[in-house]
C-alpha positions in Angstrom: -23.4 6.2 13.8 -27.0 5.8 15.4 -25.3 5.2 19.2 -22.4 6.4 21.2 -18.9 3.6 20.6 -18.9 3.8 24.2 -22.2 2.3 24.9 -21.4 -0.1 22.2 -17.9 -1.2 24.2 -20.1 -1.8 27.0 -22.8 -3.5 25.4 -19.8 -5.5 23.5 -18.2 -6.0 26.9 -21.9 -7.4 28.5 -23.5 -9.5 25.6 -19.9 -10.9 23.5 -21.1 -8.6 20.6 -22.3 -5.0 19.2 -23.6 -3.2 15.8 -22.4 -0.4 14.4 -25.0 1.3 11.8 -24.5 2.6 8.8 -20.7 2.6 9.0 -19.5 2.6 5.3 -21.4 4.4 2.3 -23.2 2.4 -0.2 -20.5 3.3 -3.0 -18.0 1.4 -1.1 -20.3 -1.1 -0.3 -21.3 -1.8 -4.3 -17.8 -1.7 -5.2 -17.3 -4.7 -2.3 -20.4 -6.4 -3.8 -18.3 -6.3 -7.0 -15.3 -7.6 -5.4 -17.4 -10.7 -4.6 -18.4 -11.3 -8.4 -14.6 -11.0 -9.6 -13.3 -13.5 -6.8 -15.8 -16.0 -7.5 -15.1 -15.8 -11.4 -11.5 -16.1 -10.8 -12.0 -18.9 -8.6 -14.7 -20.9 -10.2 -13.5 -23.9 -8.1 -14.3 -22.1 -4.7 -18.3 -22.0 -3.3 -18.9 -18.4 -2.6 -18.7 -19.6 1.2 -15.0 -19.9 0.9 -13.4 -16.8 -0.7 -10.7 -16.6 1.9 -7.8 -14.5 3.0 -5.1 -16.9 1.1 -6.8 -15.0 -1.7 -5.7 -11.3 -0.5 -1.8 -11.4 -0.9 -2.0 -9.7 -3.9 -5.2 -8.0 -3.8 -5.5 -4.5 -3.7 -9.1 -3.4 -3.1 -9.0 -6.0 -0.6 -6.6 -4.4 2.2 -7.7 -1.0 1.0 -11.3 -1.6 1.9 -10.1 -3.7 5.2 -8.0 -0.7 6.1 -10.8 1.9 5.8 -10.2 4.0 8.7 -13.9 3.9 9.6 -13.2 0.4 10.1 -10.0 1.0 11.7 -11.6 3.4 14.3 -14.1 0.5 15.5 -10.9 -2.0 16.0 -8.8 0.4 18.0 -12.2 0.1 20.6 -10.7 -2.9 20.7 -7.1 -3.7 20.2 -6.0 -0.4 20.7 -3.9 1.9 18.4 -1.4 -1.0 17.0 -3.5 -2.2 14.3 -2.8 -5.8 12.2 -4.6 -8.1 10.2 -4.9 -11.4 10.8 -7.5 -12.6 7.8 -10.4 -11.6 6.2 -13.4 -14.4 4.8 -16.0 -13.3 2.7 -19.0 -15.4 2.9 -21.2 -15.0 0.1 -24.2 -17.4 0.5 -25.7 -17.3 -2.9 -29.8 -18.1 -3.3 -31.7 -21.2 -2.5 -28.2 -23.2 -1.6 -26.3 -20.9 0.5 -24.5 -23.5 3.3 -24.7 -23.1 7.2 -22.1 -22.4 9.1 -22.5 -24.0 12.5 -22.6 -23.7 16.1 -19.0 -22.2 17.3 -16.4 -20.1 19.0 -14.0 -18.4 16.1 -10.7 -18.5 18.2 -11.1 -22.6 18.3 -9.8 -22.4 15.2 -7.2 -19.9 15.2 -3.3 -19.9 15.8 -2.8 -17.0 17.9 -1.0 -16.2 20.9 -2.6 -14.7 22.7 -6.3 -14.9 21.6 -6.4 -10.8 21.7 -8.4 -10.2 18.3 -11.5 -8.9 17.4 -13.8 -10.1 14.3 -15.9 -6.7 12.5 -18.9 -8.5 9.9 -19.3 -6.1 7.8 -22.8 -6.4 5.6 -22.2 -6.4 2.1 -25.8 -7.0 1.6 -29.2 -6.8 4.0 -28.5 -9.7 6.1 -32.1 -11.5 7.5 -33.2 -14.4 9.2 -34.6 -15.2 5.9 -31.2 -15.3 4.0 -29.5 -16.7 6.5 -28.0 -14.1 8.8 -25.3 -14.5 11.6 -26.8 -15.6 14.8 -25.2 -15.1 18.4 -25.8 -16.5 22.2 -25.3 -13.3 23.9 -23.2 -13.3 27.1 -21.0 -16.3 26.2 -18.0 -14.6 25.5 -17.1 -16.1 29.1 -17.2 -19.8 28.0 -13.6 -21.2 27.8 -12.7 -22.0 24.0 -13.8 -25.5 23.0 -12.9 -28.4 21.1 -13.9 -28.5 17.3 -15.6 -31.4 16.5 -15.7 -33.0 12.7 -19.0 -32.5 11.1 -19.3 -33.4 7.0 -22.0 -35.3 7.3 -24.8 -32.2 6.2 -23.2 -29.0 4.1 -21.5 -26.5 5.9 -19.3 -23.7 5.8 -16.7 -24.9 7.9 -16.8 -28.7 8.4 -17.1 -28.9 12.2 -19.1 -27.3 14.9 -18.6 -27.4 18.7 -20.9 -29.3 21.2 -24.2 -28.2 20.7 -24.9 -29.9 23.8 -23.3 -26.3 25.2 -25.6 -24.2 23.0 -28.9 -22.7 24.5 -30.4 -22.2 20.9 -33.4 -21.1 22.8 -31.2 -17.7 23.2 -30.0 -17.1 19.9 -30.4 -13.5 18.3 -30.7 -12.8 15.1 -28.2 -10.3 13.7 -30.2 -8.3 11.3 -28.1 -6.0 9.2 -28.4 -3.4 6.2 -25.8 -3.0 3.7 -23.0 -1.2 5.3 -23.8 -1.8 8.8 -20.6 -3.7 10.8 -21.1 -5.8 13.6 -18.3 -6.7 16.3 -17.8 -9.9 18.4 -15.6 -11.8 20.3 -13.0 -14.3 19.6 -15.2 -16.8 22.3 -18.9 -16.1 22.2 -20.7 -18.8 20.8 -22.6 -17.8 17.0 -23.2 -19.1 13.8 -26.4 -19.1 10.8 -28.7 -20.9 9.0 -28.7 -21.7 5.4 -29.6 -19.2 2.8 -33.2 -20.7 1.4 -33.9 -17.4 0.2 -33.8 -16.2 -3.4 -31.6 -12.9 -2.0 -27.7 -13.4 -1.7 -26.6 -12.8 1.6 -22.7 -11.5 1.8 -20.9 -10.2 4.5 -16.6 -9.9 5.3 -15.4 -10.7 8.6 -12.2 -9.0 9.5 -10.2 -10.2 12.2 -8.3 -7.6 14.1 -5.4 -7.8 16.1 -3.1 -5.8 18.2 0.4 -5.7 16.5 1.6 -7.2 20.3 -0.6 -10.6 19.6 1.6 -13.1 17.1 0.0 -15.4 14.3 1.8 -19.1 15.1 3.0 -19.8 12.3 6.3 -21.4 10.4 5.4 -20.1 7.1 4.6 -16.5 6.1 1.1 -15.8 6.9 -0.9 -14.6 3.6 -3.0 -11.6 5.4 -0.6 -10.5 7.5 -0.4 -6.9 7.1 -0.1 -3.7 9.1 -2.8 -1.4 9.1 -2.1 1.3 11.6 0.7 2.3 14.1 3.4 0.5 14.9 4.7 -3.5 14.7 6.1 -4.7 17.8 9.7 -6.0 17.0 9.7 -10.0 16.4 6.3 -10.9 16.8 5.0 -11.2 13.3 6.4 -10.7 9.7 3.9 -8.0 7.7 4.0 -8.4 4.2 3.8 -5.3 1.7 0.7 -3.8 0.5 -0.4 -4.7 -2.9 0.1 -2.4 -5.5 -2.8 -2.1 -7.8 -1.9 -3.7 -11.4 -4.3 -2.8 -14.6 -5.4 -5.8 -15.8 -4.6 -7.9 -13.2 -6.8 -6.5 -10.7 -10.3 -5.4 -10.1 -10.9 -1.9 -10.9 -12.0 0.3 -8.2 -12.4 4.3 -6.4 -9.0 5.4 -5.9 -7.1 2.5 -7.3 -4.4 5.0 -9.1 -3.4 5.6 -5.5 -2.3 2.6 -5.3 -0.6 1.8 -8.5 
């Protein structure tokens, strides 16, 4: 990596965000790429937006490239040594149509208690302001979590946005990425990104990292719920098994005998 992780925890710790370069290596990163082809033909009903982690039960290559240890290293920065997932998205914004996502904080949305977690975007492809890439207003990691409100009126990824009456666009920086680069940022900093208009794909996976001490509130079993390092703290979540890899049934990848 280009900079020292502890000037990145700073910099994470003064802005709301950081970026790792060049964290995983491009085979890795192609066989991801290919991940995202295979999901959307199996899901031909899902916009490449919306390949989500009620996808990953039983997905091999999934957890194993969510539980890369290079990736595992950034999140204990983080959450310390007690690592879980709590769900992984990959948003795939394809040419020309790719959707928006708009103006929010992540941990609006999310049922956990508390709101320790920490999302890693990892670049599947170059991400650009041209393609549509993530963009963050640094320093509002402060800002108490806010009320979703309903927005279906244009496209966008996730339906809703927050006030933008509380968003200094005016501030917004772009987060321009290459292909295996990671960016980290918290659960309340306000962030979002245009539409793709492009004709380049722009893909990236956010992994949401927890502490094995926060719980996921939930009264059914949580379909990315899975231990990735250390220990689980005794009844606070239910971790489900790691998938076992299944010819035929899953993609193919680097390793997958391993995990047969």
């Amino acid at each position: 990596m280009s900079t020292a992780p502890q000037h990145l925890r700073q910099e994470f710790d003064r802005q709301g965000y950081a970026i790792y370069r060049q964290v995983l290596d491009p085979e890795l990163i192609g066989e991801a790429s290919q991940h995202v082809d295979w999901l959307a033909k199996r899901h031909p009903d899902l916009r490449p937006e919306r390949l989500g982690h009620n996808l990953m039960t039983d997905d091999p290559f999934w957890v194993r490239l969510i539980s890369d240890d290079r990736l595992l290293d950034i999140a204990a920065q983080y959450v310390g040594p007690d690592i879980a997932l709590f769900a992984s998205h990959y948003l795939s914004k394809p040419p020309g149509d790719g959707m928006p996502v708009l103006w929010h904080q992540d941990g609006a949305y999310w049922p956990l208690e508390p709101m320790e977690v920490v999302t890693l975007w990892l670049a599947v492809d170059d991400s650009t302001p041209e393609n549509g890439c993530m963009r963050v207003i640094p320093g509002t990691q402060g800002m108490d979590l806010q009320q979703l409100q309903s927005k279906t009126d244009v496209a966008n990824v996730l339906s809703s946005t927050m006030d933008t009456a509380l968003v200094d666009e005016s501030k917004a920086v772009d987060m321009v990425l290459q292909a295996g680069d990671v960016s980290v940022h918290h659960p309340n900093v306000i962030h979002g990104s245009n539409a793709n208009t492009s004709e380049r794909r722009r893909c990236g996976l956010t992994i949401r990292y927890i502490p094995a001490s926060t719980r996921i509130r939930t009264e059914k079993q949580w379909p990315s719920a899975f231990l990735l390092r250390g220990r689980a703290v005794p009844g606070v979540n239910t971790y489900l098994p790691w998938p076992r890899y299944v010819e035929d049934r899953h993609l193919h990848f680097r390793g997958c005998q391993q995990w047969a």
